[in-house]
C-alpha positions, -999 to +999 in steps of 0.1 A: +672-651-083+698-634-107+699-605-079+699-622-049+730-613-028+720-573-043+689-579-024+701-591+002+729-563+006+706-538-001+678-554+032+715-549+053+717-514+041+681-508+051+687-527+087+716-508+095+698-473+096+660-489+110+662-479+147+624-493+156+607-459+159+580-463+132+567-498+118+594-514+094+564-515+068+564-479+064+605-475+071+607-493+038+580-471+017+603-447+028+632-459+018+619-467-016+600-435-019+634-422-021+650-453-043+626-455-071+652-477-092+639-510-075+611-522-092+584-544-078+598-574-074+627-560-068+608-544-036+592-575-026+622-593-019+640-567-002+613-564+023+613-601+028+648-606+040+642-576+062+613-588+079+637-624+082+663-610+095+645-600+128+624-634+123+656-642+136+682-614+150+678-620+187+686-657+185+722-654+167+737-614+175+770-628+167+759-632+129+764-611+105+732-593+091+737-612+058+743-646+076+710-643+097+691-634+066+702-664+050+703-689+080+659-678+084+658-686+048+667-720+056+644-720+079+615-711+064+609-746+055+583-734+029+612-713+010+641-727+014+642-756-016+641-711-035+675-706-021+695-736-024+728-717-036+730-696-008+736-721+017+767-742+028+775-776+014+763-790+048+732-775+047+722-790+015+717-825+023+686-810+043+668-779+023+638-801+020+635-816+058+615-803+081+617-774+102+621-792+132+652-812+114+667-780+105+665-768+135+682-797+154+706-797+126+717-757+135+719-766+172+744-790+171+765-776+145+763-742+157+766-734+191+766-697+184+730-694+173+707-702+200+669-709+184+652-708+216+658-672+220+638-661+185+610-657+214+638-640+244+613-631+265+601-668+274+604-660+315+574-637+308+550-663+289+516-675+305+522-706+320+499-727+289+524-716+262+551-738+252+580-717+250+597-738+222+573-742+199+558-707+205+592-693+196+602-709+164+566-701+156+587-665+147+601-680+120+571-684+102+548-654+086+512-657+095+482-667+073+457-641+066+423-649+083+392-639+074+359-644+093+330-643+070+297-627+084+262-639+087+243-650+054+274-646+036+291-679+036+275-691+003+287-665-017+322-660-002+332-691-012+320-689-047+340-655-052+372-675-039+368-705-058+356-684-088+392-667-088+409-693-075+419-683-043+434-708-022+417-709+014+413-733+042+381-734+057+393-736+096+358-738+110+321-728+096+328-690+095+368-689+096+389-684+065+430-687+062+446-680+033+483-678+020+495-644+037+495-620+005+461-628-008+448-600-029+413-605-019+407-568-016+390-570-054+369-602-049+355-595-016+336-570-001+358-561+033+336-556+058+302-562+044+309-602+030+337-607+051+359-591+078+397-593+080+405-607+113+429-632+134+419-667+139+421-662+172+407-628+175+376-644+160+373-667+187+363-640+208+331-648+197+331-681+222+329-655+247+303-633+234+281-670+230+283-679+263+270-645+275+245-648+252+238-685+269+241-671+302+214-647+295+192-673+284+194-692+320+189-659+339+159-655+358+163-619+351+179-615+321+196-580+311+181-583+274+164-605+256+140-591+230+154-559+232+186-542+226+216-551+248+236-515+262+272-524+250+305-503+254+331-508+231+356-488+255+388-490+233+373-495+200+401-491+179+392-502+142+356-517+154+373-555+149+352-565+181+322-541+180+313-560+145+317-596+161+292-579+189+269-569+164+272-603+145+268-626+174+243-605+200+225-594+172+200-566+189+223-542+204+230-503+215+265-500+208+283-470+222+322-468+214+352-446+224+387-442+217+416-418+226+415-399+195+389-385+175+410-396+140+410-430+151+371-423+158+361-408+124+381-440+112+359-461+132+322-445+122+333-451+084+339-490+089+310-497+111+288-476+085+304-498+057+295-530+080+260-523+083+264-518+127+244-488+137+269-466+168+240-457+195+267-430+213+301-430+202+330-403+222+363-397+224+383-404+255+414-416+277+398-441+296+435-445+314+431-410+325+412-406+361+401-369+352+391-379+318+356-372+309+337-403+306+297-400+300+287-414+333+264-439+319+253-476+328+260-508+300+252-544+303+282-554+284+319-536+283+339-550+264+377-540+268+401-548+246+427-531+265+461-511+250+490-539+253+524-552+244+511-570+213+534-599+218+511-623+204+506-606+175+549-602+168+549-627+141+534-605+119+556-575+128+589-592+138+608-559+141+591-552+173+597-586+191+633-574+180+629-540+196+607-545+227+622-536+262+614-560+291+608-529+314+580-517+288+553-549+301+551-530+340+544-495+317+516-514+292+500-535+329+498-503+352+480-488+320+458-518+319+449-516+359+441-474+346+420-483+323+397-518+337+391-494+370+373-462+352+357-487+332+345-506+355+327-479+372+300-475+341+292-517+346+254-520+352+241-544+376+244-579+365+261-565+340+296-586+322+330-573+316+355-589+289+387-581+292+409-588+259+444-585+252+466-598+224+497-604+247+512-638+259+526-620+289+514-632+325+518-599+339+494-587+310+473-616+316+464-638+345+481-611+368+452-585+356+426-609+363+441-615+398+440-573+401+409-568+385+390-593+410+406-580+440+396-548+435+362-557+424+348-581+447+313-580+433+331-596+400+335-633+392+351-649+359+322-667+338+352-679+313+391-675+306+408-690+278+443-681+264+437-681+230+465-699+209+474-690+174+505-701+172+499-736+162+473-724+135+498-699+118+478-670+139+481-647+166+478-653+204+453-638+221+439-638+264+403-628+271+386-635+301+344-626+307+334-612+345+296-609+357+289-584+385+275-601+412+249-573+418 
């Protein structure tokens, strides 16, 4: 800690010039690109307080940069007992309480720091969250999770426990570990195991009930043979994997707006083992766009959104986020769920995903989604919390046409 308050002048330097146009993680390979005089440690910490600072920024703007750094390090429950010489001779008696303690302990003594607001958009939240808890949740940098795939479980944990990795086992096929895990060289990404939020994971609740839903059919879409699914906004193929993994027999198709995050996409489902049936490019937002007018039994939309459930990990844009921005990301939304809509077979189910803890993102889409589509109703809704598990937050809900 012999550098300390350099570091921490230097993350004020950096803060001062960030205006929130590109990710912070790449605004500080920048910065060092062109500062090759801090080595790695040196690096390490200097991105730490900057990704504190707007852990915490929007709950005390009256601090200086260099008092908000050090007032989320004491904090971060976890870190603080690091830092003890930083903080005020009040603060010590409590360095090793509890968050919550600390937390009490700042309200009363400092009015000017208001913790509720480390989450300032709490008038937007889906009525199941609890605002308090969800936004000192901020404070906190997320595990990373990793879900292992089928037949792999045996030798996953071997490999961990072989380098000794320390992982929590959350459920029979869901991994957390310690945030910067370098697992990259003891696991096979993709193949053994698949880097993917907790509850991102849990999407695969709703892919089992579909599949239990087909089983009580009289007239099931596809059982016994391959199951027409459309990944509409594929992404990085998180969700076209857990398809494969939990449907098992299926015709995947998959599109995205641009072919590099296409080619992107081929290369990761190749190295998974998930053969792509039909794979195109496309706006699905746009009404002109050119959309293969083709039937599916399963669409599965995880739809373009605000990310707020997701801003623990990238703090800087909770800190940079404009309220009028959640009416641009819904109308979007309502673009894209009614072209894709129009390729649902009969009988056919429709999941709509976002990672967003917005209402307007949420519940309010479902509400739009089945009064356009009367022929739709909702199998299953769940709003997935992460917030208590060190994870994202995630909504889904699972629609089956009527005819």
């Amino acid at each position: 800690m012999k550098y300390i308050h350099k570091h921490i002048a230097t993350a004020a330097s950096i803060i001062t010039t960030y205006k929130g146009d590109v990710p912070l993680s790449n605004h500080l390979k920048q910065f060092f690109a062109s500062n090759k005089k801090y080595g790695g440690k040196d690096r390490k910490f200097i991105a730490h307080f900057c990704f504190l600072y707007y852990r915490l920024a929007c709950a005390c703007p009256t601090l200086s940069i260099e008092e908000t750094i050090i007032l989320a390090l004491f904090l971060s429950n976890n870190e603080a007992i690091n830092y003890t010489t930083l903080f005020a001779s009040e603060w010590q008696p409590l360095v090793t309480a509890t968050q919550q303690e600390k937390v009490a302990f700042i309200a009363a003594q400092y009015p000017n720091v208001n913790l509720s607001h480390c989450f300032p958009l709490v008038n937007e939240l889906s009525e199941s969250i609890n605002a308090t808890d969800f936004s000192l949740s901020h404070l906190v940098q997320p595990d990373l999770f990793l879900r292992i795939r089928p037949k792999q479980k045996e030798k996953v944990l071997r490999k961990l426990s072989a380098a000794e990795i320390t992982y929590q086992l959350v459920n029979d096929t869901c991994l957390a570990l310690p945030n910067n895990s370098k697992i990259e060289e003891i696991l096979q990404i993709d193949r053994e195991v698949v880097v993917q939020d907790y509850s991102s994971q849990r999407i695969g609740e709703f892919l089992t009930v579909l599949v239990k839903s087909q089983i009580s059919n009289s007239k099931p879409i596809a059982i016994g043979s391959a199951m027409s699914i459309w990944d509409c906004c594929a992404a990085s193929g998180g969700k076209s994997i857990l398809a494969a993994d939990v449907l098992g027999n299926i015709r995947l198709t998959v599109s995205d707006i641009r072919a590099s995050i296409i080619q992107n996409l081929k290369n990761r489902l190749a190295k998974a083992g998930v053969p792509i049936y039909n794979v195109f490019v496309a706006d699905i937002a746009n009404f002109k766009s050119q959309i293969p007018n083709l039937k599916y039994n399963f669409i599965i939309c995880d739809a373009p959104c605000s990310g707020s459930g997701t801003w623990g990990r990238t703090p800087e844009q909770l800190y940079f986020f404009k309220q009028n921005d959640i009416a641009k990301y819904t109308q979007l939304q309502q673009q894209i769920t009614t072209n894709a809509l129009k390729q649902l077979a009969p009988n056919g189910y429709f999941l709509y995903i976002t990672c967003s803890v917005f209402k307007q993102e949420n519940e309010q889409m479902v509400a739009f989604i089945l009064q356009q589509n009367s022929h739709l109703s909702v199998i299953k809704q769940d709003l997935l919390i992460g917030y208590t598990k060190k994870g994202d937050s995630m909504f889904a809900v699972l629609f089956k046409s009527q005819f």
